[in-house]
MARLUMBA-318603 format. One line per field, with one value per residue: residue number from 1; x, z, y of N, C-alpha, C in turn. Coordinates in steps of 0.1 Angstrom, whole numbers, plus 5000, padded with zeros to 4 digits. Last residue first. Layout:
<sites>
i <- c(NUM;...)
npx <- c(X;...)
npz <- c(Z;...)
npy <- c(Y;...)
capx <- c(X;...)
capz <- c(Z;...)
capy <- c(Y;...)
cpx <- c(X;...)
cpz <- c(Z;...)
cpy <- c(Y;...)
</sites>
This chain:
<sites>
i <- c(322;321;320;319;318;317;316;315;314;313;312;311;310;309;308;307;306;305;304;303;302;301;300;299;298;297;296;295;294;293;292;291;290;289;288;287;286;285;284;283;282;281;280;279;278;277;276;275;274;273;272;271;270;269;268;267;266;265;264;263;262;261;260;259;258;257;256;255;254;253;252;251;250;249;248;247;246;245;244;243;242;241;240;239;238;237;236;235;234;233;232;231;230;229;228;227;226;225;224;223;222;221;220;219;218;217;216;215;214;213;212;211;210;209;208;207;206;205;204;203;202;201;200;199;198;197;196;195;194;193;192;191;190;189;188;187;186;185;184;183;182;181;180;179;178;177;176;175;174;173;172;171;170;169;168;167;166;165;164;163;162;161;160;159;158;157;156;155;154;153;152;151;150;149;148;147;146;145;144;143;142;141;140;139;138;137;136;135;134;133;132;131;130;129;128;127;126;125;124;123;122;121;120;119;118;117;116;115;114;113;112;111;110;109;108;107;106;105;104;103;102;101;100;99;98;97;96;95;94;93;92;91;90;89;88;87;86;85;84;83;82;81;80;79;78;77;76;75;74;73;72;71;70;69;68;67;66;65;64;63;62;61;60;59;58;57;56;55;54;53;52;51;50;49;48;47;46;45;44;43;42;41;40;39;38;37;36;35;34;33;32;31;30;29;28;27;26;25;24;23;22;21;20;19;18;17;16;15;14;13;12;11;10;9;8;7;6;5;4;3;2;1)
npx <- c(7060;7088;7109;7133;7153;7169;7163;7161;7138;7114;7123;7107;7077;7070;7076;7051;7026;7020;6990;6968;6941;6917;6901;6872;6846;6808;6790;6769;6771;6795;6822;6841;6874;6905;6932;6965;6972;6977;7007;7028;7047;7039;7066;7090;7123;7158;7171;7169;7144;7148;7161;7147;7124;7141;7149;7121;7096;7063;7035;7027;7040;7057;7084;7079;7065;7088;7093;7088;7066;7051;7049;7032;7008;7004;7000;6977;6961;6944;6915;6908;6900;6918;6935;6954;6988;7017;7045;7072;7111;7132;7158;7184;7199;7171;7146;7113;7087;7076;7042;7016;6984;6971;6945;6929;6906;6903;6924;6935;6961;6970;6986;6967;6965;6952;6951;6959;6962;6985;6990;6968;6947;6932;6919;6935;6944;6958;6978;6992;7011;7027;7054;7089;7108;7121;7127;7133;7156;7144;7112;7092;7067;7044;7016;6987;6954;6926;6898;6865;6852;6847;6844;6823;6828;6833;6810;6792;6800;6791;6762;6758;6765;6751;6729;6730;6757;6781;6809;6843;6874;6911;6944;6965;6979;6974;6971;6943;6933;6909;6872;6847;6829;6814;6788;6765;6738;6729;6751;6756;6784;6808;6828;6818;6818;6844;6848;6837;6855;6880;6871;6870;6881;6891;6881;6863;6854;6853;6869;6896;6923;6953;6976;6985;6954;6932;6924;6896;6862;6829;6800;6781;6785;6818;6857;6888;6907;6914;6931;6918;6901;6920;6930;6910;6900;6929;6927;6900;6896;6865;6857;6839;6813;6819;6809;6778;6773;6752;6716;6692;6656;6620;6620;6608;6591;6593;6574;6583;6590;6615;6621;6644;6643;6662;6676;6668;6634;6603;6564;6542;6543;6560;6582;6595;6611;6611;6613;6634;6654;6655;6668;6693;6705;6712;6731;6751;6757;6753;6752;6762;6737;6710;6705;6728;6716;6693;6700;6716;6689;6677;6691;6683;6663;6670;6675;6670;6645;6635;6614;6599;6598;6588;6597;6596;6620;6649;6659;6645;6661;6668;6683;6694;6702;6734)
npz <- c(1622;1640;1645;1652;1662;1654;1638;1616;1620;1624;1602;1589;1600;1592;1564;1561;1583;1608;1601;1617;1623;1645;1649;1662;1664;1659;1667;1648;1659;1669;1669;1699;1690;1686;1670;1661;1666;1666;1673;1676;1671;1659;1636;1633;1637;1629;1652;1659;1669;1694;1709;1714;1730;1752;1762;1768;1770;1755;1752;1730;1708;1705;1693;1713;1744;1778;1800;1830;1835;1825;1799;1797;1804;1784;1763;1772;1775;1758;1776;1788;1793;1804;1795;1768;1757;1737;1733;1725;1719;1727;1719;1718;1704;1711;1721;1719;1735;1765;1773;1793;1801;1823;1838;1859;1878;1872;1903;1924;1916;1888;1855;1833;1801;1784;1760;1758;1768;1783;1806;1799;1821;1827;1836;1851;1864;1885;1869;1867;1841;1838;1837;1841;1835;1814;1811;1781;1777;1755;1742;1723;1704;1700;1692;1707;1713;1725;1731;1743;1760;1784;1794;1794;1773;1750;1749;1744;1715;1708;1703;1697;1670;1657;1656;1637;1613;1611;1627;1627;1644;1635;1637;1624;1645;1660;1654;1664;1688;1680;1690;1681;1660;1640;1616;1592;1573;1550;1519;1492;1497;1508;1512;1525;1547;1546;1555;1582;1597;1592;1584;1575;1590;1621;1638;1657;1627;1617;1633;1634;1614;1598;1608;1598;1586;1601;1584;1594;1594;1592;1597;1587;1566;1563;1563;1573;1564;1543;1525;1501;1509;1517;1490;1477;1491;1486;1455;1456;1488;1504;1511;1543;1557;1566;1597;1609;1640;1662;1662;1680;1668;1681;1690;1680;1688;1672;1669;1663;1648;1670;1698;1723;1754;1780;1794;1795;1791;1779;1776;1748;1717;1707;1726;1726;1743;1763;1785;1795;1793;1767;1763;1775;1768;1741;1753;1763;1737;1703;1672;1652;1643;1650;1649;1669;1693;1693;1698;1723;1734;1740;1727;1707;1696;1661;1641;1621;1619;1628;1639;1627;1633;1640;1649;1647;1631;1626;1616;1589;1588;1573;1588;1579;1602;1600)
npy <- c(4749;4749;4782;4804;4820;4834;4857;4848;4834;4858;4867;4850;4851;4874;4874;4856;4851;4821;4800;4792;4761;4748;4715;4710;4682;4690;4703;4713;4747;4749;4726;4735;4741;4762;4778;4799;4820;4853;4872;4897;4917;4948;4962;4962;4958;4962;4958;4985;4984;4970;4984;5011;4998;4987;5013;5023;4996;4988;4993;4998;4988;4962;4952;4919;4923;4925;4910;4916;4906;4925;4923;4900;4908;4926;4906;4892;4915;4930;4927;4890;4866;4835;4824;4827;4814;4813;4799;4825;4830;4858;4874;4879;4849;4824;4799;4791;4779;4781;4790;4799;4814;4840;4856;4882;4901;4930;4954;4958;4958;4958;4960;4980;4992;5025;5052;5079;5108;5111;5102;5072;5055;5020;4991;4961;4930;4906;4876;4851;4832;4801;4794;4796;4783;4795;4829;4846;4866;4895;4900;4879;4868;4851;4832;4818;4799;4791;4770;4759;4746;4773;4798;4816;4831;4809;4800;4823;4828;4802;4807;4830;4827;4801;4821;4840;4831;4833;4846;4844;4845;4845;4842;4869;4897;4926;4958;4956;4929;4907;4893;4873;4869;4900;4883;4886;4885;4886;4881;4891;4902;4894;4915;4937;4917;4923;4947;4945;4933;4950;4981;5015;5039;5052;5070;5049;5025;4991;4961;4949;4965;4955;4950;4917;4898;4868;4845;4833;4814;4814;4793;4784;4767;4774;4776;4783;4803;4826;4844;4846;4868;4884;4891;4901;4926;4940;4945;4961;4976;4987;5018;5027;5045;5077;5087;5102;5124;5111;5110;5115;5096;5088;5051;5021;4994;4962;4933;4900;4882;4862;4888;4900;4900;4924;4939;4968;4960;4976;4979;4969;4970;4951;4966;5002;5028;5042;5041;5053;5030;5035;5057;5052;5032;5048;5068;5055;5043;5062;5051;5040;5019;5014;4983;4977;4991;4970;4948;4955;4959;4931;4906;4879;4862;4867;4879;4868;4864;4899;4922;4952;4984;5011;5051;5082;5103;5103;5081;5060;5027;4997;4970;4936;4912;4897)
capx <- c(7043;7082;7097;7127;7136;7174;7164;7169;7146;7118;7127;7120;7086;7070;7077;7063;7032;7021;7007;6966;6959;6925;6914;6876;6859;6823;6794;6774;6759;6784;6814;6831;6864;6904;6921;6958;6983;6969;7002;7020;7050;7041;7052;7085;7113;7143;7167;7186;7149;7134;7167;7160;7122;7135;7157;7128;7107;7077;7044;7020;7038;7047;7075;7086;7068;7078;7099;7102;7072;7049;7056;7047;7014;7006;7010;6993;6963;6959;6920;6908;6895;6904;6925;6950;6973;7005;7032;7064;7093;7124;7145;7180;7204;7178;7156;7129;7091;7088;7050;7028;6992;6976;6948;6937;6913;6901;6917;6923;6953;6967;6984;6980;6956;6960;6938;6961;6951;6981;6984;6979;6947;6941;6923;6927;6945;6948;6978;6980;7007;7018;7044;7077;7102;7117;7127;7122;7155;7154;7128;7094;7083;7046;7027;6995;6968;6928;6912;6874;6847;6848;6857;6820;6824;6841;6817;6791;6803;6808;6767;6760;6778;6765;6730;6730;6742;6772;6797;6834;6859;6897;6929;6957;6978;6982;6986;6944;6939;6918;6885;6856;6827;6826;6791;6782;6745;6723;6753;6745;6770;6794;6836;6815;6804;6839;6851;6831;6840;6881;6879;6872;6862;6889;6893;6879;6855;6852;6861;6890;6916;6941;6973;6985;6966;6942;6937;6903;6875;6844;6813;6776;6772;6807;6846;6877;6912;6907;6934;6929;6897;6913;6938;6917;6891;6927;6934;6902;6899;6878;6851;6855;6820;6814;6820;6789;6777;6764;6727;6696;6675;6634;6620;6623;6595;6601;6574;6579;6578;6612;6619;6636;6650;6647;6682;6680;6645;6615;6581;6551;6532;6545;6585;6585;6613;6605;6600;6624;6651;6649;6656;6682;6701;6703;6716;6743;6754;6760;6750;6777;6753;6710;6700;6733;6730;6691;6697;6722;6699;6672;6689;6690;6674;6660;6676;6688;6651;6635;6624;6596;6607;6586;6602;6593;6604;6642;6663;6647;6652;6671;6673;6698;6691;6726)
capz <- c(1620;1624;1652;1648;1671;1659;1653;1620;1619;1638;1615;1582;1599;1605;1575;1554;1571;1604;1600;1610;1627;1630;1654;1653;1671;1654;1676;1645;1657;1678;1660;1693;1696;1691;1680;1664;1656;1671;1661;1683;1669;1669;1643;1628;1637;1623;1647;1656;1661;1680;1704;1704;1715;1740;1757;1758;1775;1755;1763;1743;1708;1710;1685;1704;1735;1763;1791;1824;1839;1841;1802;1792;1812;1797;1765;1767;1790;1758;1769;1792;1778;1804;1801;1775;1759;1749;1727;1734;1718;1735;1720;1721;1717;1705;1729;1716;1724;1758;1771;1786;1803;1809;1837;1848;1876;1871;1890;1923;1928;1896;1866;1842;1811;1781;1773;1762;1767;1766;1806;1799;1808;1831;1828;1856;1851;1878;1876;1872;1851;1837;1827;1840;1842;1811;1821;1791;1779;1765;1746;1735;1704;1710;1694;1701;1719;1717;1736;1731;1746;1782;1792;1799;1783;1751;1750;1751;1728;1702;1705;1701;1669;1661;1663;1647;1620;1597;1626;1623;1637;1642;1631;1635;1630;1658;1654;1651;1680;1678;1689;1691;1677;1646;1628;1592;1584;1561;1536;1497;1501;1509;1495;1508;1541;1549;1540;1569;1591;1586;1589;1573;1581;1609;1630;1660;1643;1615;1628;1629;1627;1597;1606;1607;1584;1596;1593;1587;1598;1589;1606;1602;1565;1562;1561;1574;1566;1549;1540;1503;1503;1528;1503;1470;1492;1499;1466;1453;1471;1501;1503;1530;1556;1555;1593;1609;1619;1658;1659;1675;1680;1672;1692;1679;1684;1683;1664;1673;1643;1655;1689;1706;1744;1771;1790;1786;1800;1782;1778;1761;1727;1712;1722;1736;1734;1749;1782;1795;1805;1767;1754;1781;1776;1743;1747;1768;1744;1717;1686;1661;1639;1651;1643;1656;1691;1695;1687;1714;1739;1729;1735;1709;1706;1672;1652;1623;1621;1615;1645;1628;1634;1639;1635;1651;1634;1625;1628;1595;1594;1569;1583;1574;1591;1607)
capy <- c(4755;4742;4771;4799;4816;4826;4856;4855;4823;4845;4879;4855;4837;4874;4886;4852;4855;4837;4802;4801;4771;4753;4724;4718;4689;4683;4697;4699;4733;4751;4735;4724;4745;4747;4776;4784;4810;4845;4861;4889;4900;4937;4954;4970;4951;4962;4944;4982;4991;4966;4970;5010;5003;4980;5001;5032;5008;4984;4987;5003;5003;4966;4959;4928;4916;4927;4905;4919;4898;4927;4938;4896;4902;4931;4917;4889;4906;4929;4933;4910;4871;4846;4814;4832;4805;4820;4801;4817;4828;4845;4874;4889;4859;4834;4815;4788;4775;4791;4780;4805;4803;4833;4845;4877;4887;4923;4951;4959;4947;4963;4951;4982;4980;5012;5039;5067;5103;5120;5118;5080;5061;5029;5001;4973;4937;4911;4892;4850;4847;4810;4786;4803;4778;4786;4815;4839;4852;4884;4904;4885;4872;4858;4829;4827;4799;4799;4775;4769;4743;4759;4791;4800;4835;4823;4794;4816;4838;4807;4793;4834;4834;4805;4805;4842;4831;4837;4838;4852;4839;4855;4836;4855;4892;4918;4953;4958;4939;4904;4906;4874;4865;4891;4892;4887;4879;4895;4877;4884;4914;4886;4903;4936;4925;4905;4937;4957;4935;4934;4969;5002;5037;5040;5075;5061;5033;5004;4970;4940;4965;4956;4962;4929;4908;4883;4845;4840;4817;4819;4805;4788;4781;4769;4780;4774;4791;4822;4842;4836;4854;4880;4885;4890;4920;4937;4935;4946;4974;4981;5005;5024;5030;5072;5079;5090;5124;5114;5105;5120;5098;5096;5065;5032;5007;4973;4946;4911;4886;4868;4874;4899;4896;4917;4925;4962;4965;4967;4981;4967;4975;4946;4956;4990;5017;5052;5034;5062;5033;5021;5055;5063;5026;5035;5074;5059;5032;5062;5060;5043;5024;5024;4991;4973;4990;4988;4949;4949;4968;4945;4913;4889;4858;4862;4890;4867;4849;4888;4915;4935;4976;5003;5035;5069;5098;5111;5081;5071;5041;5011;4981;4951;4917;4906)
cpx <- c(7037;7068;7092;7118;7128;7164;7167;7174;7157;7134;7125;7125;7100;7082;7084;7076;7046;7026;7003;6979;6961;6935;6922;6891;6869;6837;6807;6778;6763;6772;6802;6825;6855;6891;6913;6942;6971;6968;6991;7013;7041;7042;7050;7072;7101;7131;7156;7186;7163;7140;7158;7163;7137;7132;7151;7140;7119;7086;7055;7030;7038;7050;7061;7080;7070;7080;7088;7103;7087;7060;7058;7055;7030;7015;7013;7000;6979;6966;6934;6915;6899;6908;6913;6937;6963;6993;7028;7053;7089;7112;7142;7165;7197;7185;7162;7135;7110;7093;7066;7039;7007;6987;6957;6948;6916;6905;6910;6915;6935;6959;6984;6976;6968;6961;6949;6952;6945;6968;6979;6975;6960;6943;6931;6926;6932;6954;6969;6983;6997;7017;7032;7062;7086;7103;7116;7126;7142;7147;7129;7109;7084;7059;7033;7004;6978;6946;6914;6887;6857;6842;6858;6835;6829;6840;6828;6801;6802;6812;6784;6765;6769;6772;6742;6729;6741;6760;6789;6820;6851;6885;6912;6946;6973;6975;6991;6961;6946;6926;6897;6865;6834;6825;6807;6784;6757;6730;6739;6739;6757;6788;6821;6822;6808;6828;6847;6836;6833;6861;6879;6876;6865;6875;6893;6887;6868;6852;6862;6874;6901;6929;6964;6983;6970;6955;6940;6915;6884;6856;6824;6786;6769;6799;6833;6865;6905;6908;6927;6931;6910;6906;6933;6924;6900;6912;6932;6910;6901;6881;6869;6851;6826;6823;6816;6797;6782;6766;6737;6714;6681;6647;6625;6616;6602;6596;6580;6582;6574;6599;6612;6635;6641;6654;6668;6681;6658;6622;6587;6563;6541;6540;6573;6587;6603;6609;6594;6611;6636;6643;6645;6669;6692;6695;6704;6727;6747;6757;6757;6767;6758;6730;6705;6722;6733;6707;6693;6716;6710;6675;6688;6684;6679;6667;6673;6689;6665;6643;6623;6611;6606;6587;6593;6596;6609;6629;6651;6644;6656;6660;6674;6682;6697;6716)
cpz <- c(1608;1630;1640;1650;1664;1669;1663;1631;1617;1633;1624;1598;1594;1609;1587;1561;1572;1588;1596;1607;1613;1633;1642;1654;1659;1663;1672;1656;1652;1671;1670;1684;1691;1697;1675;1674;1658;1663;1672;1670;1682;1666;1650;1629;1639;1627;1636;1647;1655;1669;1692;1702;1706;1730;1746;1755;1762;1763;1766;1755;1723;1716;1693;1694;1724;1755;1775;1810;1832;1841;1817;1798;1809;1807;1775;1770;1784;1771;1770;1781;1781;1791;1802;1783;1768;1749;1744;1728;1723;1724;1724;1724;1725;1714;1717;1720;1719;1749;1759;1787;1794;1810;1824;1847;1862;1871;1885;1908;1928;1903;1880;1851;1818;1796;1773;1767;1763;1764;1789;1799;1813;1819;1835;1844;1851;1871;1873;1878;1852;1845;1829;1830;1844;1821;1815;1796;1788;1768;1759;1737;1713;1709;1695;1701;1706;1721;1722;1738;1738;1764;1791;1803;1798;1765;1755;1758;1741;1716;1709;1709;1690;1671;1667;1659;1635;1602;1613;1615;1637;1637;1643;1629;1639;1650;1654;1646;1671;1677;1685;1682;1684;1665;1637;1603;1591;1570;1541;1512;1502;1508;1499;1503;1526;1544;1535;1557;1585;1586;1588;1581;1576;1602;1616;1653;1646;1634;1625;1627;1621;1612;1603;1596;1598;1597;1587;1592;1595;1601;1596;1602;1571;1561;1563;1570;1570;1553;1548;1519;1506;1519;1512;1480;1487;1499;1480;1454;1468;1488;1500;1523;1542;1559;1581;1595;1623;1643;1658;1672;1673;1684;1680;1683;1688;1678;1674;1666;1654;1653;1675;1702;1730;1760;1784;1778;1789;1788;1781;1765;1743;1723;1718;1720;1741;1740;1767;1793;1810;1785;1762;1778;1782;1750;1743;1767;1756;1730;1698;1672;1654;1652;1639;1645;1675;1685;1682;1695;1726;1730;1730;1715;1710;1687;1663;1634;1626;1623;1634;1623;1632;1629;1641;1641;1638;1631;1633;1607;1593;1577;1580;1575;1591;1597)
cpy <- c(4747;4749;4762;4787;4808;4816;4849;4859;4836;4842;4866;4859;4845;4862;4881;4858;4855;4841;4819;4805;4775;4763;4733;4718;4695;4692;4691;4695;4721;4748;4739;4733;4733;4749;4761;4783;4797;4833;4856;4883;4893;4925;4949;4973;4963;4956;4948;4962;4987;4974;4965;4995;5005;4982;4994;5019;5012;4997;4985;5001;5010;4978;4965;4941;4924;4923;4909;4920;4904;4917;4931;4907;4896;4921;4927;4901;4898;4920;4933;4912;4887;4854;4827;4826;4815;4814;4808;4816;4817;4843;4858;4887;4872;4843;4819;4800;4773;4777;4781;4789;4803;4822;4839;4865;4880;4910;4936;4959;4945;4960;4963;4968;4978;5002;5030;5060;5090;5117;5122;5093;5074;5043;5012;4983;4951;4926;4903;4868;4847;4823;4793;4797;4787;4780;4804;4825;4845;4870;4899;4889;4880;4856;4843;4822;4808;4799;4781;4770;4750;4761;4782;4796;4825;4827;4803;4806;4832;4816;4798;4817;4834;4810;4802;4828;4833;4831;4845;4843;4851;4844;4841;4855;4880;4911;4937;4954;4944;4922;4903;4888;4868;4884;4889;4894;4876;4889;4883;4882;4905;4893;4894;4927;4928;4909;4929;4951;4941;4934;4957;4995;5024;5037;5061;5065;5039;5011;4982;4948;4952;4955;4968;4941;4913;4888;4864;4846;4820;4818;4804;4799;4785;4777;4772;4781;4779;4809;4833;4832;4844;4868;4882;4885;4903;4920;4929;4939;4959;4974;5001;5017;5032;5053;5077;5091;5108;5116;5111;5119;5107;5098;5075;5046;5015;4983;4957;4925;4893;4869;4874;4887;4895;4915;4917;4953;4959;4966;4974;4973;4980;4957;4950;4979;5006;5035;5044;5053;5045;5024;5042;5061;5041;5036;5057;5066;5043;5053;5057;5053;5029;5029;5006;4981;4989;4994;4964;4951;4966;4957;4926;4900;4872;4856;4881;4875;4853;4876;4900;4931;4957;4992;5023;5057;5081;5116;5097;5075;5054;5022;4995;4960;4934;4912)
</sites>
């Protein structure tokens, strides 16, 4: 991503560079202007206080390179100082990485590392990735991973890519993505997929968290039970759509949470996680499968869990070759 520096203060005018091109000018509003607020965007842009050449815009207008935006003055939230990550951390995501080129990363994250800054976090996997490439203008994540669970994430280094990737993502064609998934008790075998739509929802505490619910979004995961143990099941997972936690909802709806999960698990489960030490969630994003989105070459990369994770499987009697 081109780097600009404004003052949010006074008017700005803005020439749109080669890493902005294509990109929607709601989006590129977004990445200019940090952690404002998505309603104060789409106010600016809706006032015809943002023009593009002069011109007004709408949301879904699209920047091109050697167009001149103008920025209104905003009035920003405090932000967050961005962390500077230490040189361990920066030495284990080097190691972690498990494809590279001059289009896309790919990197097998930590648990516990969220994959951006925000809500209390001034660091995250993109923000590192930024300082272990400060050369980069161009480091964006294609896809999500939550911060609890561990896996191979992408991360484009042009904008050709990354939007080549979302697309595919969107589309549901050209990409599979498949987990592996420690679950309590005996997953039926026979079970191969949940089809159950999926709705937000938010606890009295204040909780955001995704309830199967008729009226919610159409949800799709495919499920394949690897090995039993006496207390736990694993499965690979294959999600066909893209909702938020949709694994792990859909493992809670079928009886059968998956181990260590915060959001989901019942008071039983949390004491059996406990009495088995387990201390994280045991969700892994273990494997993906795509057309490079410029070569076109067929990709398949897999991202073995850590050392942890494998120990507590083959204790558990779940164990799998990887």
């Amino acid at each position: 991503m081109a780097k600009f520096e404004i003052d949010t203060t006074k008017v700005s005018l803005l020439e749109v560079t080669a890493d902005n091109d294509g990109q929607r000018v709601d989006n590129f509003l977004l990445s200019v202007l940090g952690r404002v607020p998505k309603a104060m965007v789409y106010r600016i842009i809706r006032k015809g206080e943002v023009r593009i050449n002069k011109g007004r815009v709408k949301a879904d207008s699209r920047v091109s390179t050697g167009d001149l935006v103008r920025i209104p003055p905003v009035r920003l939230p405090q932000e967050q100082a961005v962390g500077h990550a230490s040189a361990e951390l920066l030495a284990g995501l080097k190691k972690a990485i498990v494809y590279e080129d001059d289009a896309l990363i790919a990197i097998n994250k930590p648990h516990g590392l969220a994959v951006h800054g925000g809500s209390g976090v001034n660091l995250g996997l993109i923000e590192a990735l930024r300082q272990l490439y400060p050369d980069h203008s161009f480091l964006e994540l294609v896809h999500r991973l939550d911060r609890d669970t561990s896996g191979i994430i992408l991360v484009a280094r042009k904008r050709s890519a990354l939007v080549a990737l979302q697309k595919m993502l969107v589309n549901k064609v050209g990409i599979r993505k498949r987990y592996l998934a420690l679950v309590h008790g005996h997953w039926p075998q026979a079970v191969t997929e949940v089809k159950a739509p999926l709705k937000k929802s938010e606890r009295q505490s204040g909780e955001r968290i995704m309830l199967v619910d008729a009226e919610g979004k159409t949800c799709h995961t495919r499920y394949r039970l690897l090995s039993s143990g006496p207390h736990y099941s694993l499965l690979e997972a294959e999600p066909v759509t893209g909702r938020t936690h949709q694994i792990r909802v859909h493992c809670q709806f079928q009886g059968y949470a998956i181990a260590g999960d915060e959001k989901y698990r019942d008071r039983a489960q949390v004491a059996i996680d406990q009495q088995h030490g387990i201390r994280r969630l045991f969700l892994h994003a273990l494997r993906l499968e795509f057309r490079h989105p410029l070569s076109g070459e067929s990709l398949s990369l897999t991202a073995p869990p850590n050392a942890d994770f494998e120990r507590l499987l083959i204790k558990e009697g779940c164990n799998y070759g990887f």
